[in-house]
N, C-alpha and C positions, 0 to 999 in steps of 0.2 A: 500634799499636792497630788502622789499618787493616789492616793484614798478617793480624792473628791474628782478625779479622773474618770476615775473607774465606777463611780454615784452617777457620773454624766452617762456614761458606755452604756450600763446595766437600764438605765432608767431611758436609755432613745436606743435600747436593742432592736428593736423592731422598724426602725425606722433605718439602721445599719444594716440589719437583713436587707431590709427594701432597696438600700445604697448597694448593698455588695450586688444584688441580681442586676441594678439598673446600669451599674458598671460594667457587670460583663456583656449586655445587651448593646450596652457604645461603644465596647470594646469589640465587639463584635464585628459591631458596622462599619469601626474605623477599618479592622485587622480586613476584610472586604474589599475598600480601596488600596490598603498596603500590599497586598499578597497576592490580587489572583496575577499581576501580569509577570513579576516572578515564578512564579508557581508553572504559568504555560510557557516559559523560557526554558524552565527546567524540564518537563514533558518535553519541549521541542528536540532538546539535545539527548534525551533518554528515547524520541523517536529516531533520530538520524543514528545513536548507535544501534538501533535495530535494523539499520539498514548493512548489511555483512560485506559491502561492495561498493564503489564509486559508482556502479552503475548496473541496475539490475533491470532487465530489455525484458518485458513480456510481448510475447510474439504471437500474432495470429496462424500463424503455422510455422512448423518445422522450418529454419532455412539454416542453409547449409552454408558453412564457412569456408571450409578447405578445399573447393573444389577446383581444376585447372581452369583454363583461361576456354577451351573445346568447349567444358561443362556449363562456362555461363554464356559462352556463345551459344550452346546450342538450349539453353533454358533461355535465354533471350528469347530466339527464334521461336520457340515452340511457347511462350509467354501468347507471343504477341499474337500466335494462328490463334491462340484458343481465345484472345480475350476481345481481337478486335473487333468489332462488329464487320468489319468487311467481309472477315472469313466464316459467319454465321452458318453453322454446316457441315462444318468440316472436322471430319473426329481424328481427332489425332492417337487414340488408342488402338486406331487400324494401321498406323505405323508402328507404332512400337508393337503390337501384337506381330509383325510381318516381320519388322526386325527379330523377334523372338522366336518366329517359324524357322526363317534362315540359318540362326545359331544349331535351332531343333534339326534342322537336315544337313546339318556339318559346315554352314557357309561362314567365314570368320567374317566380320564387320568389317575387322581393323584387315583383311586383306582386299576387299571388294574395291576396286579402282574406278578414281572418280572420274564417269566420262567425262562431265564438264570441261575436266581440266586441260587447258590450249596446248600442255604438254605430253597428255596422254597417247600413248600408239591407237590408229584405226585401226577398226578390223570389219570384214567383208561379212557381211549375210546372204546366204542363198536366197536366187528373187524370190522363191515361194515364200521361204521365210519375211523377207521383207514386204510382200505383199499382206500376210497374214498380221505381221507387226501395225504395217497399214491398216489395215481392217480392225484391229484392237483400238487405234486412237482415234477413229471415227465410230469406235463402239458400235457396232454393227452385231448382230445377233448371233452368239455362240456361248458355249456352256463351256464351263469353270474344267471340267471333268472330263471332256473332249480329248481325246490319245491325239488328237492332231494338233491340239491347242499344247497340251502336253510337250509334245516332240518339240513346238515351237520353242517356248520358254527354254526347252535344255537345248537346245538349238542355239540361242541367243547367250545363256548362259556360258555354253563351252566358248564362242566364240571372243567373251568378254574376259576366259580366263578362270570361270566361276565352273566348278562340279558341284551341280545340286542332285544331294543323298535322299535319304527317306524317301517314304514309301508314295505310289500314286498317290495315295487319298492327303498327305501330307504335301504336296504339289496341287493337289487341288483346292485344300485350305488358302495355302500360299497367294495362289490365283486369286482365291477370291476375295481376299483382304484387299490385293493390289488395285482390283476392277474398283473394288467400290471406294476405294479412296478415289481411283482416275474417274470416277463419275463424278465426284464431291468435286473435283478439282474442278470437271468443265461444267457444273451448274454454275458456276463464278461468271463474272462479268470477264471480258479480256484479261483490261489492265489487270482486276482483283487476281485471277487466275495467274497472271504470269509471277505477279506477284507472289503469290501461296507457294508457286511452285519454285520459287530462289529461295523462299524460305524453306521450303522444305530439305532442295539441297542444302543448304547451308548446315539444315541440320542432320541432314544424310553424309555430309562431310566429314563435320565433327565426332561424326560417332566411329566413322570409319578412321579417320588419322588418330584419333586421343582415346578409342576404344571408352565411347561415354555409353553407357548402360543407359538405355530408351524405357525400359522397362520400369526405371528407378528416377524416372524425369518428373512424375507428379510431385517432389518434394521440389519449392521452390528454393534458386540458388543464387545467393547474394551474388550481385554482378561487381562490386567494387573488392579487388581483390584486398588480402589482407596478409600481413608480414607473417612469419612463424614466429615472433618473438611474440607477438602481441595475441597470437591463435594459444600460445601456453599455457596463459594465464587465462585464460574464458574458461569457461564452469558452464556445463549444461544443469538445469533446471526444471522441473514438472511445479505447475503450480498451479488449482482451484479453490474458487471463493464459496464457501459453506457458510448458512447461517444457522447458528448456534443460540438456543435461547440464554438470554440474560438473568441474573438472579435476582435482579430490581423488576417488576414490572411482569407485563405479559409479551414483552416484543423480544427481536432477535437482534445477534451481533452478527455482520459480516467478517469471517475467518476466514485467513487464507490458509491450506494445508500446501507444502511444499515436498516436494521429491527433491531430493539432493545426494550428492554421493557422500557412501559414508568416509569419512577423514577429508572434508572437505579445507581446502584452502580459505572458504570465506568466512562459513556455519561453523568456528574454531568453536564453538559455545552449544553448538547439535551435535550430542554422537550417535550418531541413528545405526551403530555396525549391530549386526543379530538383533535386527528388528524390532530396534528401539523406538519407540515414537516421544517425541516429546513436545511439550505446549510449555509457550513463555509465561511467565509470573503474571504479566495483565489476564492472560484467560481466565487463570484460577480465579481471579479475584473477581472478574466483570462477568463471568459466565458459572452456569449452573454445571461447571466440571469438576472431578476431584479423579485426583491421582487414586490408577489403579483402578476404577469404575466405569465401565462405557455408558460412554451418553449418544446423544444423539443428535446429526448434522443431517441438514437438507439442502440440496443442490437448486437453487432454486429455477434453473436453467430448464432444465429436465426433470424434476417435482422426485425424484429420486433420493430416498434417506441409506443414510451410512449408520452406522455405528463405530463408534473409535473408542481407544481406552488409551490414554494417558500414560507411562510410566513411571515420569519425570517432568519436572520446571525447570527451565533454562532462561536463560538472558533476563532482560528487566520486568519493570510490571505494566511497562507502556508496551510491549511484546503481546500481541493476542494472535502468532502464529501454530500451529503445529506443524510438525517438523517430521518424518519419518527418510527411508532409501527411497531411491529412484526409483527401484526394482520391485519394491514394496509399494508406491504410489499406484505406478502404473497397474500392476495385478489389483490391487482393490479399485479403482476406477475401470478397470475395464480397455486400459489400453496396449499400445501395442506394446513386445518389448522394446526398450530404446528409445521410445518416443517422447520429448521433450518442447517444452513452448515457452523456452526461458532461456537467457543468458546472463550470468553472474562475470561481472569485469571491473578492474580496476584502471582501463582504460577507455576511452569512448571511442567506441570501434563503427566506423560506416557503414551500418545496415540499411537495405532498402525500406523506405520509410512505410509501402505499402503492405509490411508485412509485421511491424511497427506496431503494438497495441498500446505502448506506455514504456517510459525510463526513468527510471526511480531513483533517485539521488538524493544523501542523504542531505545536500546542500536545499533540497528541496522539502522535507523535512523541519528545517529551520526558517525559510522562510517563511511557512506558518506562522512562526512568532514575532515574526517582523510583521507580519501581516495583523495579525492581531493587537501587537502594541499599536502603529498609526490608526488602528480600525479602533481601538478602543481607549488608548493613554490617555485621552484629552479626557472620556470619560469618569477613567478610574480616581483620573487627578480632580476633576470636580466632585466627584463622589467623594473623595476624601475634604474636599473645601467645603463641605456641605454637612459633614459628617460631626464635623468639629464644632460647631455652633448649636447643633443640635446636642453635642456631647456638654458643654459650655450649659445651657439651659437644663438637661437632666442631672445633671448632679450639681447646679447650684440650688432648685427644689429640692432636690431629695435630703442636701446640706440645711437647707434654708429651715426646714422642719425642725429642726436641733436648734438653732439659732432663735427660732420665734418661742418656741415651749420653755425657753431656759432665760426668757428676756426679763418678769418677773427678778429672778434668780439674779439677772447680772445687776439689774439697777440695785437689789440690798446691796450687793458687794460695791457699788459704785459709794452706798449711801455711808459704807462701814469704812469707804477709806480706800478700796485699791484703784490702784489706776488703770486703766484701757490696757496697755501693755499688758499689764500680769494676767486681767481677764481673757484677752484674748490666748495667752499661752497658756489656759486652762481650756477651754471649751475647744478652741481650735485645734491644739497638738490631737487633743481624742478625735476629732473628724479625721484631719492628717495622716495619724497611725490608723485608723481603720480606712480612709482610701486608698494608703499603698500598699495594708495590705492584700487588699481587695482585687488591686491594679496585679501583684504578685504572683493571687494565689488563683487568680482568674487564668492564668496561662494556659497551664493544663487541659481545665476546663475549655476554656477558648477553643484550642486545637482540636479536641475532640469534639465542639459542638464544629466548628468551621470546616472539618472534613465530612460529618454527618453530611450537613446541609451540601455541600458542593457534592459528597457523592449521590446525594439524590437529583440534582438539577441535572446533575450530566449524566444521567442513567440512560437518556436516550437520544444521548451524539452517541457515535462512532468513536471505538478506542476506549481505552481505560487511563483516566486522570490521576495518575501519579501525585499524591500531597506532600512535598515535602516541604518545610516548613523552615527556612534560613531563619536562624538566631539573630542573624541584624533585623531583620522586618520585628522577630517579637519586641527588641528589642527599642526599635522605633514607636511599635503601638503602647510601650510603657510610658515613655519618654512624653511621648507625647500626649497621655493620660495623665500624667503628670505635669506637665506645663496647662494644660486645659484648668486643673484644679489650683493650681496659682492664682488663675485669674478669678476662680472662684473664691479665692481666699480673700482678694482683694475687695473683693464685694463684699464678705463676711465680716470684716474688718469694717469696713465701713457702716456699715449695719451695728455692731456691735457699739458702735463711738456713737452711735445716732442713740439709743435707746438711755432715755432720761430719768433723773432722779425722782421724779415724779411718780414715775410707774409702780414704785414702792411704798407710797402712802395711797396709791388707791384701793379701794374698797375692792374684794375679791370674794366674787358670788360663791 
């Protein structure tokens, strides 16, 4: 029985060749509909651990956390002169430059007493001097540098409690900063004007009671205060988007390179200390880098190329970030020191939203995958419903060849005496044992054709597609290659009981 097995095997080899390639081809198409929505489930959560924080805040500028309640009063204030349209006009770096002369001629901020206040002591100005004070706020024609304008100001000065130092020419700057802001104030409309000018005190208040540094107000400051338990835990961050060509193709990968501090609480998987850089496992693989080598990054913002060299691979292979110090970021980008446009937190902390570029979570991350199962599930599952019947059809052809060239063959044996039974446990077990093991030793092969073909379709998304390949999916596309060949059998069976005694006394050209 073996013998006349193995006469069937040798004599339809080539038609088992043609069976084994036509298997792993439906094998293929089924493993297709079984795999890919696994496969971006598993990317999704190899995305979210790339994520080092509950929440990572890119910021369109610098804002400041920790500042006192003065600080966002008076970043309020001084917000709102620079951006309303009412105040169209009005430069507010001729206050803080004026605040900065004052300090320069010895005046403390935090001692300058706020006339506004209903509690404040009066005090007297000589009529000349209040005439001339007169004559200043109806702007009336005199010069910055005037010994009589001069005498005024310290005039006015001593009487408010203020010794102003430095030199004439240092007073005369002084002056002139003041005029021309008091000019800016009375091109305004009334109301506009009265306006500008509480906000200004307001912000002449705060600088003076909470000593807020004016000079240091262009960084905008979160106005919703925030606890010190929750300030402990926030990570400052540097972070630009470089494209990087790919090693498929002629296009480029969007990379982000991040500044982080070295021994950081979140990047436990970056050690960036002594000017380490490193890139996660997806670079290597989805871009034309290698450890040790500099390649080449273009900013595409500013048409401006880097050069970077790699040291190390860190984190997964769905990771296409590089990683280097803060301190190290900034000096090769060209910025300040300290300067940062990131927050790393495992808390979600109330920042004002217009300063807000993106919050990245890795819950956010995952729902890609939910996005793409409802976007797609219904498909993958008809692809598989579709897949099957086609699979049904090539291998009972590919089967059907053995059955028809061996029909001769079976009616002598039908005419010598055996039964349907015995013949089919002749010709059939040899189909049998070459589909499974064809269905077996396709696996391999499978996997390595199924990640070919998927690494080139996705050569040009975004990100690098992690294959990993779960044992229960292979072990469904067997299963289920095998029940497909069942029902092929049951056709071969029938086929074989159909083929008449007849067929053996005809005449054979």
């Amino acid at each position: 029985m073996t013998r006349f097995r193995l006469r069937v095997f040798l004599r339809n080899i080539s038609h088992f060749v043609t069976l084994f390639f036509g298997i792993m081809f439906g094998s293929l198409l089924l493993l297709m509909g079984l795999a890919l929505l696994p496969i971006v489930s598993i990317n999704a959560e190899l995305m979210a651990d790339s994520v080092p924080a509950e929440h990572l805040y890119a910021l369109k500028a610098p804002l400041r956390l920790d500042a006192t309640q003065a600080e966002r009063d008076a970043w309020a204030a001084a917000f709102e002169l620079s951006t309303n349209p009412n105040y169209e006009g009005l430069d507010l770096d001729l206050l803080a430059d004026a605040a900065n002369k004052l300090e320069a001629m010895g005046v403390s901020l935090e001692e300058m007493p706020d006339l506004n206040d209903e509690g404040s002591s009066e005090f007297a100005l000589p009529k000349q001097v209040e005439d001339m004070v007169e004559d200043s706020v109806r702007h009336r024609e005199w010069r910055a540098d005037d010994p009589a304008v001069h005498a005024m100001w310290r005039q006015v000065a001593q009487a408010a409690g203020i010794e102003l130092g430095g030199s004439e020419d240092d007073l005369t700057e002084l002056i002139r900063l003041v005029d021309a802001l008091h000019v800016q104030l009375h091109s305004l409309g009334d109301d506009e004007g009265k306006e500008a000018r509480d906000l200004l005190q307001d912000l002449m208040d705060d600088a003076t009671d909470e000593s807020v540094d004016l000079s240091s107000m262009e960084d905008p400051v979160n106005q919703t205060a925030i606890d010190d338990s929750t300030l402990s835990q926030v990570e400052k961050f540097s972070a630009i988007t470089l494209q990087v060509p790919r090693r498929i193709g002629d296009s480029n990968e969007a990379v982000t390179v991040y500044g982080i501090k070295p021994g950081s609480r979140y990047w436990t998987y970056a050690n960036v200390a002594d000017g380490y850089v490193l890139a996660g496992e997806g670079l290597l693989a989805k871009c034309d880098v290698e450890l040790g080598e500099a390649f080449s990054a273009l900013d595409r913002s500013t048409n401006e190329g880097y050069e970077l060299t790699v040291d190390a691979a860190c984190n997964n292979g769905c990771d296409l970030n590089v990683y280097m110090s803060i301190d190290d970021f900034n000096r090769l980008f060209g910025r300040k020191a300290g300067e940062f446009n990131g927050y790393a937190s495992d808390v979600s902390l109330p920042l004002d939203e217009r300063y807000v570029a993106s919050d990245l979570t890795p819950d956010k991350m995952r729902s890609m995958a939910d996005q793409m199962q409802d976007s797609m599930g219904q498909i993958m599952t008809l692809m598989v419903c579709m897949v099957i019947p086609i699979y049904v059809v090539l291998m009972y052809l590919l089967t059907k060849t053995v059955i028809d060239r061996s029909a001769r063959a079976i009616s002598y044996m039908k005419v010598f005496g055996y039964h349907d039974q015995e013949i089919e446990r002749l010709y059939l077990r040899t189909i049998t044992v070459t589909v499974v093991l064809s269905l077996v030793l396709n696996v391999p092969l499978l996997v390595e054709a199924f990640k070919l073909l998927l690494t080139y379709m996705m050569a040009d998304y975004s990100g690098n597609f992690v294959i990993q390949m779960p044992l229960g999916i292979m072990a469904r596309e067997v299963g289920l290659g095998f029940l497909t060949y069942l029902v092929v059998v049951c056709l071969h069976i029938r086929a074989i009981r159909r083929v008449s005694l007849s067929l053996a006394l005809k005449v054979q050209e």
